[in-house]
C-alpha positions in Angstrom: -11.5 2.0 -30.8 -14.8 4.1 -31.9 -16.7 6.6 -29.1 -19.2 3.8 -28.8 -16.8 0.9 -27.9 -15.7 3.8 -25.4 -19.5 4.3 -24.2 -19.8 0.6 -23.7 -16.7 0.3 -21.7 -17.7 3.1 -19.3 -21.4 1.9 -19.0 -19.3 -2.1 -18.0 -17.5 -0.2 -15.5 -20.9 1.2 -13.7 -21.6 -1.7 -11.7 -18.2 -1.6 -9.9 -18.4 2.5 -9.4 -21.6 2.0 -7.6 -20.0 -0.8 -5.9 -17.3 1.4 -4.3 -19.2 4.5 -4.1 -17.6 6.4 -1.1 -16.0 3.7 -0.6 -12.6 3.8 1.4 -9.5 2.0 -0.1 -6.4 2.0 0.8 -3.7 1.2 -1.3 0.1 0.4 -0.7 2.4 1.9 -3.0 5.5 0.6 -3.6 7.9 -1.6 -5.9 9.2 -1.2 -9.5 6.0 0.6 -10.1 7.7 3.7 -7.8 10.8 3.2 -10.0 9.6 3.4 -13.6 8.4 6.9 -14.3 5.8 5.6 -16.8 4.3 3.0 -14.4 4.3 5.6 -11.7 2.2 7.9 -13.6 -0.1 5.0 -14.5 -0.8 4.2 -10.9 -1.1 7.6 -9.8 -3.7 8.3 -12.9 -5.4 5.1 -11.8 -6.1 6.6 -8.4 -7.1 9.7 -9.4 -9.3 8.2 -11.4 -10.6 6.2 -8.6 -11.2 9.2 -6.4 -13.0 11.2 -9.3 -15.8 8.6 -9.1 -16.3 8.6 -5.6 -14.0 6.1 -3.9 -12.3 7.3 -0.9 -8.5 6.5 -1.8 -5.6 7.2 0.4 -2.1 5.9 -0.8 0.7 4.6 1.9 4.1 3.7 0.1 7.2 3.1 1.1 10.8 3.7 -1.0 13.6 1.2 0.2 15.3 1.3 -3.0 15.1 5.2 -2.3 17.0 4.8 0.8 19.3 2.3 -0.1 20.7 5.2 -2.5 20.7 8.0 -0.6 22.8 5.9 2.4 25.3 4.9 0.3 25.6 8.2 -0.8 25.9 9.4 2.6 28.1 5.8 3.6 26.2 4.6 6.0 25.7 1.2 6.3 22.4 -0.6 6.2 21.4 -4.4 7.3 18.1 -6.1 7.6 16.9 -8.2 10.3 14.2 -10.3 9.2 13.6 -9.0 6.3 13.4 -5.6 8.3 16.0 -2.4 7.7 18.1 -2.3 11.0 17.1 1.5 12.0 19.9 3.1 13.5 20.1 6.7 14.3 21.7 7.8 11.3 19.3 5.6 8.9 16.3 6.9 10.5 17.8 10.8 10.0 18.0 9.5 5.9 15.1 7.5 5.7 13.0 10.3 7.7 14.3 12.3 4.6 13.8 10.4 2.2 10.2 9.2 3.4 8.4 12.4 4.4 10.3 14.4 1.8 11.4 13.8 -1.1 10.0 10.6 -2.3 5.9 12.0 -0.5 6.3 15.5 -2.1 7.3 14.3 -5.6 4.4 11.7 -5.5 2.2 15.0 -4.3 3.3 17.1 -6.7 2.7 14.5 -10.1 -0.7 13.5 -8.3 -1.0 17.8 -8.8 0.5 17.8 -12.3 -1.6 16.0 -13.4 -5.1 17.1 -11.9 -5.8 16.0 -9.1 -5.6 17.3 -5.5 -3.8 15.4 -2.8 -2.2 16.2 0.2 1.4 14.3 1.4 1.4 13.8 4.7 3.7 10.9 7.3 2.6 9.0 10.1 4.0 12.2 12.4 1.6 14.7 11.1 -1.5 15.3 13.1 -0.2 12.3 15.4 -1.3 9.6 12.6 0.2 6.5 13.6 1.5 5.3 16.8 4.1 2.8 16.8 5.8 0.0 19.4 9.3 -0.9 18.8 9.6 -4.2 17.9 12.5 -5.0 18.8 15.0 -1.8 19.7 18.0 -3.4 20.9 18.2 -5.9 17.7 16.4 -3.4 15.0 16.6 0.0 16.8 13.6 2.5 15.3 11.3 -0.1 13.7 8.0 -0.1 14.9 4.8 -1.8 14.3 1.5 0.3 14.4 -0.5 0.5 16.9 -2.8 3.0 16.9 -4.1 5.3 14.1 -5.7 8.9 14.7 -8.1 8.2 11.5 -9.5 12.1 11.9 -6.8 13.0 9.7 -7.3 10.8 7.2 -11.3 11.5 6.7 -10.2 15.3 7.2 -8.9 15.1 4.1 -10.7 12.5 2.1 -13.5 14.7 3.1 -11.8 17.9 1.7 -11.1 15.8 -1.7 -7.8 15.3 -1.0 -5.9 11.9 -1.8 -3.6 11.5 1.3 -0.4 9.8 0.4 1.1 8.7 3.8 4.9 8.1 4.0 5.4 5.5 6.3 7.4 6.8 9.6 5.7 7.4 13.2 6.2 7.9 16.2 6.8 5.6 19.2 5.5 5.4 22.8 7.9 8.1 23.5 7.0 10.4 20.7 10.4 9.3 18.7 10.3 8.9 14.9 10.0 5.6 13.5 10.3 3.3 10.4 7.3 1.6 10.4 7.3 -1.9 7.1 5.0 -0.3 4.6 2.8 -3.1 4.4 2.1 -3.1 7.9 1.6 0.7 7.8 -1.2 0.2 5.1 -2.8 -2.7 6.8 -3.1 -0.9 10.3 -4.6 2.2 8.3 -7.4 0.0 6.7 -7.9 -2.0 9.9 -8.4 1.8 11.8 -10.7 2.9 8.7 -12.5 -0.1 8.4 -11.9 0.3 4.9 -13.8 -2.0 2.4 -10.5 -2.6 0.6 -6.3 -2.8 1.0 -4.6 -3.0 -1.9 -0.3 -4.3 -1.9 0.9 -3.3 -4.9 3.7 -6.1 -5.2 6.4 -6.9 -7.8 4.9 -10.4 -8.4 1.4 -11.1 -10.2 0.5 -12.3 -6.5 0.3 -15.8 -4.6 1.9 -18.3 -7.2 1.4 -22.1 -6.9 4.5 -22.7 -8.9 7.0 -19.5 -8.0 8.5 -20.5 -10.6 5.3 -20.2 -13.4 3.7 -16.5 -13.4 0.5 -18.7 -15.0 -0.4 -20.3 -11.7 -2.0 -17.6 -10.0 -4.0 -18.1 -7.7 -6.8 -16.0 -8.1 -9.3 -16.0 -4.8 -8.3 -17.4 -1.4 -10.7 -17.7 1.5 -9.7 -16.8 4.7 -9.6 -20.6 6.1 -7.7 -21.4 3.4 -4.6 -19.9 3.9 -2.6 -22.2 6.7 -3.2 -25.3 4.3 -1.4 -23.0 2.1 1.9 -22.1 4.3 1.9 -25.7 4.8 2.2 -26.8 1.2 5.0 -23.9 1.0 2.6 -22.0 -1.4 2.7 -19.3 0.6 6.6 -18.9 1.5 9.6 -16.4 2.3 8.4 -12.7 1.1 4.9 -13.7 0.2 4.5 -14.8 4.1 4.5 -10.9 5.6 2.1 -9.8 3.0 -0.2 -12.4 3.2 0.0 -11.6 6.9 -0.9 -8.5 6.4 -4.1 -9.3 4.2 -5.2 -11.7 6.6 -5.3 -9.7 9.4 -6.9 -6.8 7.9 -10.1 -8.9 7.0 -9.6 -10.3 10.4 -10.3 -7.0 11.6 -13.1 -5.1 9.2 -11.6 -4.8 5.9 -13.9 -6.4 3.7 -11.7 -7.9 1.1 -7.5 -7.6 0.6 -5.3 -8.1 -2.7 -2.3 -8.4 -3.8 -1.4 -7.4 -7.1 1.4 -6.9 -9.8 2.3 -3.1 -9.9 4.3 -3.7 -12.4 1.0 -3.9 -14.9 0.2 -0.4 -16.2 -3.4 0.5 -15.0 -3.4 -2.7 -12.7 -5.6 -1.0 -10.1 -8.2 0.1 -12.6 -8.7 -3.2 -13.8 -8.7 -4.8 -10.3 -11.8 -1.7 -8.9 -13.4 -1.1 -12.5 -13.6 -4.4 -14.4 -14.9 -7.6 -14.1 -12.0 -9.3 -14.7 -9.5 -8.6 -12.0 -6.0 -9.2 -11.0 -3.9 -10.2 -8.5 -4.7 -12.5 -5.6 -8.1 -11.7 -3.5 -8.2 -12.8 0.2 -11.7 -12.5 1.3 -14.0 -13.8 4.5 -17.2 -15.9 3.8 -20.1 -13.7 5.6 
């Protein structure tokens, strides 16, 4: 590729920078693009890359194959409830760990290595999420947002900083929490308005055949979706996600997707192209 192939490439990608100018997008980072050292420095180049052209990015991932290994190094036992990690005391002590410290701080520290500025942060700092239990004497510590002190967030987007959130909170009584990541993203975008949520997922997005990666669905309307769950399109781990999407645009995000993380440079080819990736929900004004 010559510097004017280059050129034209950049001036393509214009359009879509003025699009998103200031912009706030929040973007859930998670999956086999956490696990794979190459992917993860793609997606955190992507966003960096998104922030230095004036969209307002803040990152919210989780790390459950994170915690799965540190609790079987420490033998402790872990189950899921519908689809959910059972949060004991002693799994909320690891995943607290885990979370807020090692898995936020060396996502920090590349987003630094490699140039840009950021700032990693939980749900407990500055009093960022509040959580409900959803269920403590089935699931014990897992909560489900409910309210989001957003100051902190455009603190630092307003400093330049790229929050990456790990997702813990605290509940009604001021207890940490495990908080689904998804969820944790979605209430964040519903509190910021934002104009965008992105799930970084470890399928290309909704499939009609789950079986046939080519049958992607690329756009669904909001009024779309039951007809969907009822043809079983939309089934078993898709459901939460899609969940999430839809109630996000139900409540001020402009448009949701979910896309394949597993795709190096996925995001900038979903913000900065015209060709996209992933499934888009979005609301017909």
């Amino acid at each position: 590729m010559d510097s004017f192939e280059v050129a034209e490439i950049l001036i393509n990608a214009l359009p879509y920078i003025q699009q998103y100018d200031q912009k706030m997008v929040v973007i859930k980072y998670g999956g086999s693009a956490m696990q794979n050292e190459s992917l993860k420095k793609a997606v955190l180049s992507d966003a960096m890359l998104l922030a230095k052209v004036g969209i307002n990015v803040v990152i919210v991932h989780g790390g459950g194959p994170h915690i799965n290994h540190w609790l079987n190094k420490a033998n402790v036992e872990s189950s899921f409830v519908n689809g959910l990690r059972k949060t004991d005391t002693d799994t909320m002590e690891i995943a607290q760990m885990v979370l807020a410290g090692k898995i936020n701080k060396d996502l920090t520290r590349m987003i630094h290595s490699l140039g840009g500025k950021a700032m990693g942060i939980s749900g407990v700092d500055g009093g960022l999420v509040t959580a409900k239990l959803r269920d403590p004497e089935n699931m014990g510590a897992v909560g489900e947002v409910t309210k989001v002190n957003t100051q902190v967030i455009e603190d630092l987007v307003g400093n330049g900083y790229i929050p990456v959130i790990a997702c813990i909170g605290t509940d009604e009584n001021g207890e940490i929490c495990n908080i689904n990541g998804d969820e944790m993203a979605s209430g964040i975008a519903k509190a910021l308005g934002a104009d965008n949520l992105v799930l970084m997922s470890d399928i290309p997005g909704v499939l009609e055949d789950a079986a046939d990666s080519t049958t992607l669905i690329k756009q669904i309307e909001l009024k779309e979706v039951n007809s969907l769950y009822e043809k079983n399109i939309i089934s078993g781990g898709m459901i939460p996600k899609v969940q999430c999407c839809t109630d996000a645009i139900k409540h001020s995000v402009r448009q949701a997707v979910i896309l394949d993380g597993r795709m190096p440079h996925s995001l900038i080819v979903e913000f900065l192209t015209d060709k996209g990736i992933g499934t888009l929900f979005y609301k017909k004004d």
